[in-house]
Structure formats: structure tokens, C-alpha cells
C-alpha positions in Angstrom: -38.9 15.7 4.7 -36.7 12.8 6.4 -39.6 12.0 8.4 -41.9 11.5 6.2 -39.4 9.3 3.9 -38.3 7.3 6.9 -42.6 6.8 7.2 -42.8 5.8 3.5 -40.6 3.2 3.9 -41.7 2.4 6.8 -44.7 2.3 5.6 -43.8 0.2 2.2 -41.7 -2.6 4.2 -45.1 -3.2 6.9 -47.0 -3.8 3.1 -44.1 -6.1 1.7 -44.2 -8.1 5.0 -48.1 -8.1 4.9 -47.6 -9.6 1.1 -45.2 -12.1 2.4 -47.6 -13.6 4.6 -50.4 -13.8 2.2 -50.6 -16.5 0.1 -53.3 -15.1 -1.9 -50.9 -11.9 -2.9 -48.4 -14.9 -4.2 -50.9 -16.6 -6.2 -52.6 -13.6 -7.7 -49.3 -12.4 -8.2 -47.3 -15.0 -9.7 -49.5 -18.4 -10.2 -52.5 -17.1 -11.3 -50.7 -15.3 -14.9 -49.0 -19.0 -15.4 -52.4 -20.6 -15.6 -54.4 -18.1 -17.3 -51.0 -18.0 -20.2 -51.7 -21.5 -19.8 -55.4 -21.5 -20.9 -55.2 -18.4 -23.5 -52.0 -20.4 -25.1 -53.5 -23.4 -25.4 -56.9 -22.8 -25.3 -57.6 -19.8 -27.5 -57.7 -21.2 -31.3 -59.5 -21.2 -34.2 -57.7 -23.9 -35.9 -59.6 -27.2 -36.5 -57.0 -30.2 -36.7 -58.0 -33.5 -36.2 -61.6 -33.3 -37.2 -63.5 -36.1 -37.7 -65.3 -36.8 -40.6 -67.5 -39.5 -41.3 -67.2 -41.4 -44.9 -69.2 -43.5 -46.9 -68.3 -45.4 -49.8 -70.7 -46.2 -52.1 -67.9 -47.4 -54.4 -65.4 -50.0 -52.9 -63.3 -49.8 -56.4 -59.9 -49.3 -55.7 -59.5 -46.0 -56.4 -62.1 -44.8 -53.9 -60.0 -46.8 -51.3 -57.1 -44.7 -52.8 -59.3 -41.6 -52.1 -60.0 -42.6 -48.2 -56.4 -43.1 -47.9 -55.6 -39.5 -48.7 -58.0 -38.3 -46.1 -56.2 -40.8 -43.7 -52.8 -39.0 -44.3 -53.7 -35.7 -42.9 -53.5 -34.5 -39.9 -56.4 -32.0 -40.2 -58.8 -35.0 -41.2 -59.7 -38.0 -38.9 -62.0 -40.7 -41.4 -64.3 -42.5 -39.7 -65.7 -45.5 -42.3 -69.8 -46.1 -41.9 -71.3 -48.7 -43.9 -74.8 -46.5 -44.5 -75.7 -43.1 -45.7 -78.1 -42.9 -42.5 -75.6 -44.3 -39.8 -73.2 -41.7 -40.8 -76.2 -39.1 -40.9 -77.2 -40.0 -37.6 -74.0 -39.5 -36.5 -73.7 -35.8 -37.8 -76.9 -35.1 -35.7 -75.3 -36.9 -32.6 -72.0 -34.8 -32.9 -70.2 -38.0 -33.5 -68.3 -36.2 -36.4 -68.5 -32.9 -37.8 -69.2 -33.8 -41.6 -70.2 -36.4 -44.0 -68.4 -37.2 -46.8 -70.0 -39.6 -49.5 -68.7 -41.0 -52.6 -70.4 -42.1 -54.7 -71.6 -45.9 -56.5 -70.4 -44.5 -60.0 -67.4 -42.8 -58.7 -65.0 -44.8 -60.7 -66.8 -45.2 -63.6 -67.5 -41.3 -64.0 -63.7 -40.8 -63.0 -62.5 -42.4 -66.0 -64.3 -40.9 -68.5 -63.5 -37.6 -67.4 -65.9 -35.6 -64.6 -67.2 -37.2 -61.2 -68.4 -35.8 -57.9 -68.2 -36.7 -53.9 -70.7 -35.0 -51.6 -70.0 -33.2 -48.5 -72.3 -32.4 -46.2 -71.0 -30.5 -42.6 -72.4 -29.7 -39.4 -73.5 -25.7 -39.5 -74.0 -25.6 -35.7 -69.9 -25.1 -35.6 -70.0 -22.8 -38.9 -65.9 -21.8 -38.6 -65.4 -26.0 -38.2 -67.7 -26.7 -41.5 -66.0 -23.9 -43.5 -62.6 -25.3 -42.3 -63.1 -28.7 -43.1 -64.8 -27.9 -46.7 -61.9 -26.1 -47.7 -59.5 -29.2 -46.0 -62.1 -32.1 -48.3 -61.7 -29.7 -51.1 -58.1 -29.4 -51.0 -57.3 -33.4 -50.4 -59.5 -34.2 -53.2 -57.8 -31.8 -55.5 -54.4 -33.1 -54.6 -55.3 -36.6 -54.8 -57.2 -35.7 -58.2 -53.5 -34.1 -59.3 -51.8 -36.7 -58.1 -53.5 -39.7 -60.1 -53.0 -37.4 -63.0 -49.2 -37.3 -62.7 -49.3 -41.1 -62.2 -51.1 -41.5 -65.8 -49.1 -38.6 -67.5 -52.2 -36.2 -67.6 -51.1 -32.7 -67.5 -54.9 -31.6 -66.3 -55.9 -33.8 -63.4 -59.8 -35.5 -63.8 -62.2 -32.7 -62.7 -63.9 -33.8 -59.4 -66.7 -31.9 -57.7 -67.2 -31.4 -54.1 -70.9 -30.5 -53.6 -71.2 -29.1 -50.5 -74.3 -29.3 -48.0 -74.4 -27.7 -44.8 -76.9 -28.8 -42.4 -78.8 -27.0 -39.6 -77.6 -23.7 -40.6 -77.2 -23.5 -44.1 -77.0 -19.6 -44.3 -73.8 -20.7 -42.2 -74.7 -17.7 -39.8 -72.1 -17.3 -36.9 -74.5 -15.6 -34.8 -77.0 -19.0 -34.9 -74.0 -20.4 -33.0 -72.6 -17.9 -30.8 -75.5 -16.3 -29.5 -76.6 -19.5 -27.6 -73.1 -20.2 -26.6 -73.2 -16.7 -24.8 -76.4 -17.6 -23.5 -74.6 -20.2 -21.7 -71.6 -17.2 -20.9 -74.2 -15.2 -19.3 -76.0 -17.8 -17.0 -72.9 -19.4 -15.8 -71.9 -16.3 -14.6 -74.9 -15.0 -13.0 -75.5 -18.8 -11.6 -72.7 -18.8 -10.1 -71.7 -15.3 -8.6 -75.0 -14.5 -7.0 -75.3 -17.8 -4.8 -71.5 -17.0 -3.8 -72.1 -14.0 -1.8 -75.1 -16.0 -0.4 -73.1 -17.3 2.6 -69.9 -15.1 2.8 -72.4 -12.2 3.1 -74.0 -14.0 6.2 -70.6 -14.1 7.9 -69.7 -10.4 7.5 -73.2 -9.3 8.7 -72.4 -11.2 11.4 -75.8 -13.1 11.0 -74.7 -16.6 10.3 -74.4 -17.3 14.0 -77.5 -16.5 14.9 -78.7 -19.1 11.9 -76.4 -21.6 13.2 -78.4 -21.6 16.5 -81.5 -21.9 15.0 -82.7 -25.5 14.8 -82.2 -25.6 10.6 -79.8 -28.1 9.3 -77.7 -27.9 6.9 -80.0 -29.4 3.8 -82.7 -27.0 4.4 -80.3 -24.1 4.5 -79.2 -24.9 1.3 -82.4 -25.7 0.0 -83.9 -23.0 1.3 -81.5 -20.1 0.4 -81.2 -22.1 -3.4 -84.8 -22.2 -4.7 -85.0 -18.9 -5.0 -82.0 -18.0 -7.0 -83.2 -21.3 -9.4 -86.6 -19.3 -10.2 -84.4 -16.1 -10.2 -81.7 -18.0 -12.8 -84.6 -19.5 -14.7 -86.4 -16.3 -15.4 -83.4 -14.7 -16.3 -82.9 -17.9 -19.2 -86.3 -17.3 -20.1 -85.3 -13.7 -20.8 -82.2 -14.5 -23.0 -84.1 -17.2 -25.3 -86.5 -14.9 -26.2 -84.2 -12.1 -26.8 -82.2 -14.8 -28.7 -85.4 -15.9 -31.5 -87.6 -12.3 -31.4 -84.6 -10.0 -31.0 -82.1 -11.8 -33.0 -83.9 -14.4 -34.8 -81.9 -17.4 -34.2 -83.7 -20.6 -34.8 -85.6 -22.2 -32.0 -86.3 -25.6 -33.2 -86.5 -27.9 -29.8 -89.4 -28.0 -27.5 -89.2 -26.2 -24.1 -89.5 -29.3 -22.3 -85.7 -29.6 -24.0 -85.1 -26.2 -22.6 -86.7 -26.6 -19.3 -84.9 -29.9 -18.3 -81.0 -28.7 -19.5 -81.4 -25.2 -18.2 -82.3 -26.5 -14.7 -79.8 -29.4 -14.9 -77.6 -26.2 -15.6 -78.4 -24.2 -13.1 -78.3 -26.4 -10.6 -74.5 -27.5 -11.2 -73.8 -23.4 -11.3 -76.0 -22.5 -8.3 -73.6 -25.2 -6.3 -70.7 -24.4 -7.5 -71.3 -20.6 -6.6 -73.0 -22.1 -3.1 -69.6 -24.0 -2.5 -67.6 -21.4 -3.1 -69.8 -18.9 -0.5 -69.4 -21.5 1.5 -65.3 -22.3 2.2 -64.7 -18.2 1.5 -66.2 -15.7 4.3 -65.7 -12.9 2.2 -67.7 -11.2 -0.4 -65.3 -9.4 -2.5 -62.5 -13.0 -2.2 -66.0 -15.1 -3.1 -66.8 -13.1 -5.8 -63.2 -13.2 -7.6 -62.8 -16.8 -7.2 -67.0 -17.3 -8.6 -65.9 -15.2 -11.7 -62.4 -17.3 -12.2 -64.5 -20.6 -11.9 -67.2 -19.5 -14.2 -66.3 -16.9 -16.9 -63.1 -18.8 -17.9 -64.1 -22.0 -18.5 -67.5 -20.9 -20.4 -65.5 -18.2 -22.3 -62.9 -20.8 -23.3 -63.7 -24.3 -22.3 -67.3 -24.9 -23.0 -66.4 -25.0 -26.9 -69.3 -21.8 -27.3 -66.0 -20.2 -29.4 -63.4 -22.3 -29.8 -63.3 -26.2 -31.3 -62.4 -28.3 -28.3 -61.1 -31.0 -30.7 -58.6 -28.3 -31.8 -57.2 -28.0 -28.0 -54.8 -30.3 -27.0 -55.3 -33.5 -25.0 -54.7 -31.8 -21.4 -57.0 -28.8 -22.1 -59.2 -31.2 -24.1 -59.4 -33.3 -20.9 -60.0 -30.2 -18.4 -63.2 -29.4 -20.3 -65.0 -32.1 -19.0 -64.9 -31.4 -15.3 -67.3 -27.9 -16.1 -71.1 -27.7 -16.4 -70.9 -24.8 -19.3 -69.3 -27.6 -21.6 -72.2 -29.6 -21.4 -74.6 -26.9 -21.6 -73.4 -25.7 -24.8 -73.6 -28.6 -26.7 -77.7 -29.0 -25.4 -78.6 -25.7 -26.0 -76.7 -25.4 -29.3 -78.7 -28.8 -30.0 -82.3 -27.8 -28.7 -82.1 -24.2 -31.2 -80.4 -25.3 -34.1 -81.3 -29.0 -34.8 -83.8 -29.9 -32.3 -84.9 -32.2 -29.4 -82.3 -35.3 -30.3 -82.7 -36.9 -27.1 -79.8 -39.4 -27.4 -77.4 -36.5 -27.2 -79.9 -34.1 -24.5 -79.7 -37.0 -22.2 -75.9 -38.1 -21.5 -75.3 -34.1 -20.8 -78.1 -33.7 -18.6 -77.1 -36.4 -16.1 -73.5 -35.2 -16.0 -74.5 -31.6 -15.2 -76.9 -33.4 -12.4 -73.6 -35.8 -11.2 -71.4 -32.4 -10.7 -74.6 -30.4 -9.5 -74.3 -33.2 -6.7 -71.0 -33.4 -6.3 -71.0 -29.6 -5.3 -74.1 -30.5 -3.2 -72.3 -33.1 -1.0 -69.1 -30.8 -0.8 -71.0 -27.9 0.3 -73.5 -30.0 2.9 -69.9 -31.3 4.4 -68.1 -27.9 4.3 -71.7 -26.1 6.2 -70.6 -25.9 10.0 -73.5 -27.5 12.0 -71.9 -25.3 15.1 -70.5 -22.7 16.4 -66.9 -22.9 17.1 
């Protein structure tokens, strides 16, 4: 029995040396928690603060200034002042701001004798952001209502209306908006974790040598083993948007062009970063963990498919830009629920191409051109 003790712990101090020496054990151990406490903490929420609604004023009377002013005295509430109805329309559509809220010409006049009205109209593509921030209009107006009541020693404050319109998804239907979000869940993780076993698996077969000798160069290796993972990964999208308008019947209102040209922009910035990845890690299992970290997190949490970015702080807020899935969500969001609005297709296309290149260059510099 004292053998096989002094064998245990022999046994259990050769491990706790081993995990002294590996810097991975460390990091999974002790870093890795921090940052992913880091992300859920700050991350994770379904508050809106800080949401910016766009406001016309038909009436430039006084007290419709006094009304803006209310709205500029939250912190839930950002007004943003457009001189037209359509300006401020367009920039709903763009994603500018997240509602429109219009008072209007007779404001004043139909204040005073008793009964006026202000329009609100939000974006439904974000349907917990639109119900938020028509129960935060509804309550400033109501307040500020109450609060010119006190000042002219009314004991019921003047009754004002907020009619509420809800564009793009007027039914306010979650699933419109989180069913291509997960779209974008599912691809980045496919995307990503089968092009990064591509290479690692060529270096524990023991085959990447013999491609090394071979007259191929780096570019057409990556080319070559690429393509067909991009047909694979397109296929696949294919697959989820018509599961997505048959199966589910979310609204398809953009044109497959649309679809064509930010899914492969997509893929291509996944595909690398998974090709990246396969390439500085020589292991399959240690590829695939680190493919799954890089792509579920961020398009679980950081793509803005379930949570308000605006409502993230600054840093986290910051962090979302440097990821693909942030950009796809807001184009495929766009291309089934409003349509083919090209000014806001366009900007996220190119910056999923700029990152898809970035991973490019990285990997083509990372490729040995040699054996060693």
C-alpha cells in the first residue's frame, strides 16, 4: 500500500511539474476565466442606455424646445436634432438611430387647450431596443407632461399621446431578429473551425513535408485548400436562409445579390481567420479550442445578434469592431428585414474584405516556404 502511495505522488508531482512548464495549463487555468468574467460582466446585457433617438420638431415653440430638453437629461436617451421628417427617416433605415421621434407643427397649440400627440416610430430589427426605448419616450413625456402641470398649478397634467410606429417588423417578432443573428452564430463557427484543422492536420499526418517539397507556394496552398471550404460554407448559408423564410418564416426582403456579396465577404474573413489559426497551431485538438474561442464568443456576444452594443461599455464597445460576425449581423439583419440599403451593405462588406486580408497576409507570412 506504501508503494503505490509513494507512486501516486510520485506520480501527481511529475503532472504538477508538467503544469508548471506549460503555459497553456496557466492560461486556461487562470487567464482565460478573467477574460471570459470579463466579457459575460460586461458584455452580457439587455439594458439599452444611451440610445439614440432621432427628433424632429415641427414646432420650434418654446415649449417643444422644453420637451427636447427633457430627452437631453437622461441618460437612457441620446437626441439627435434633424431638420426633415425624411433625413431623420433615412437615418432609421441607415441604423444611424434606433427611433424617430416627431413633434408635431400644432404641438403647442393642441397642448394648451387640453390633448396633443408626438409620434414615435422605432427600429423593429432590434425589437427588445424599440420596446425599451417606447417605454423610455413614453415615460419622459409623461414626466415632462406632469411637470408643466405642477408649474401652472394643474392637479392633472395635459394628456399627451405617444403613437407608436414600429418599422420593419411591426408584429415586433423576436425571432425576425434572432434567427439571422444565429445564422451568423452558425457560419462563424463552421467558417472558422473547419479551415483550422486544415493545416494542423497536415502536420500530425506527417504530410505537410512532403507538400513543402513540392514546387507549390504559399498563395496557391492557401488558395487551393480555401475554395473548397468557400463552396462548402456557402452551401451551408444557402441551407440556413431557406430554413430561415420556408421553415420559420422570417422575412426575406433583399435580393440575393445582397446575400451573395456579404456572405462571401463573410466567409472569407472566417475562412482566414480559421486558416490562420491552423496555421501558427500544429495541433488539431489546441486549433480547434482556440477556432471556437475566436469565433463562438464574439458572435455569441459581440456581434450585437443578442445584445445592444450601444448598451456595452466603451472598451467592449470598442473590441466589437476588430470581428467579422459584427459586421455580418448588421447586413444580414438589413438584407431580411428592411432590404437591399446599399449605403449601409457597402461600408460592412469592405471591412469584412480588409480583415479577410489582413488574415490573408498573416497566414501567407506565417506559411513556412521550407523545411527546417
Amino acid at each position: 500500500m506504501s508503494i503505490r502511495l509513494r507512486r501516486l505522488i510520485a506520480l501527481i508531482g511529475k503532472e504538477t511539474l508538467q503544469v508548471r512548464r506549460d503555459p497553456s495549463c496557466i492560461l486556461i487555468a487562470f487567464v482565460l476565466p478573467i477574460i471570459l468574467l470579463f466579457i459575460f460582466g460586461y458584455g452580457l446585457s439587455l439594458d439599452a442606455k444611451h440610445v439614440r433617438l432621432a427628433v424632429v420638431l415641427e414646432d420650434r415653440s418654446p415649449t417643444a424646445q422644453a420637451l427636447l430638453s427633457a430627452f437631453t437629461a437622461t441618460k437612457y436617451v441620446d437626441p439627435v436634432l434633424y431638420e426633415s421628417r425624411q433625413e431623420a427617416e433615412n437615418a432609421v433605415v441607415n441604423t444611424h438611430v434606433r427611433g424617430l421621434l416627431v413633434v408635431p407643427n400644432d404641438f403647442t397649440t393642441r397642448l394648451s387647450v387640453g390633448h396633443t400627440s408626438v409620434q414615435l416610430i422605432t427600429d423593429g430589427v432590434e425589437t427588445n431596443t424599440a420596446t425599451i426605448l417606447e417605454n423610455y419616450v413614453t415615460g419622459v413625456v409623461q414626466r415632462w407632461a406632469k411637470h408643466q402641470a405642477d408649474e401652472r398649478g394643474i392637479v392633472v397634467g395635459p394628456p399627451i399621446d405617444v403613437v407608436s410606429r414600429v418599422y420593419f417588423n411591426p408584429e415586433l417578432e423576436s425571432r425576425n431578429a434572432l434567427i439571422p443573428g444565429s445564422v451568423v452564430l452558425i457560419m462563424a463557427i463552421i467558417g472558422t473551425l473547419l479551415t483550422s484543422l486544415v493545416v494542423s492536420r497536415e502536420w500530425e499526418r506527417g504530410t505537410m513535408e512532403a507538400m513543402l517539397a513540392t514546387p507549390i507556394g504559399p498563395f496557391d496552398m492557401i488558395l487551393g485548400k480555401l475554395i473548397p471550404y468557400y463552396g462548402l460554407g456557402m452551401v451551408s448559408t444557402g441551407c440556413c436562409v431557406l430554413l430561415s423564410y420556408f421553415l420559420f418564416h422570417v422575412p426575406f426582403r433583399g435580393s440575393f445579390a445582397a446575400l451573395f456579396l456579404t456572405s462571401s465577404a463573410f466567409l472569407a474573413a472566417a475562412l482566414g481567420m480559421g486558416f490562420f489559426v491552423s496555421t501558427i497551431c500544429r495541433s488539431q485538438f489546441f486549433a480547434s479550442q482556440i477556432a471556437l474561442l475566436l469565433a463562438f464568443l464574439p458572435s455569441f456576444i459581440l456581434s450585437g445578434a443578442l445584445f445592444e452594443i450601444s448598451a456595452m461599455p466603451l472598451p467592449i464597445s470598442t473590441i466589437t469592431h476588430l470581428f467579422p460576425a459584427r459586421y455580418y449581423v448588421t447586413c444580414l439583419q438589413t438584407v431580411f428585414m428592411t432590404g437591399d440599403i446599399w449605403p449601409l451593405l457597402l461600408p460592412n462588406v469592405l471591412v469584412m474584405l480588409f480583415i479577410a486580408a489582413v488574415f490573408f497576409l498573416a497566414t501567407v507570412a506565417k506559411t513556412p516556404k521550407r523545411l527546417e
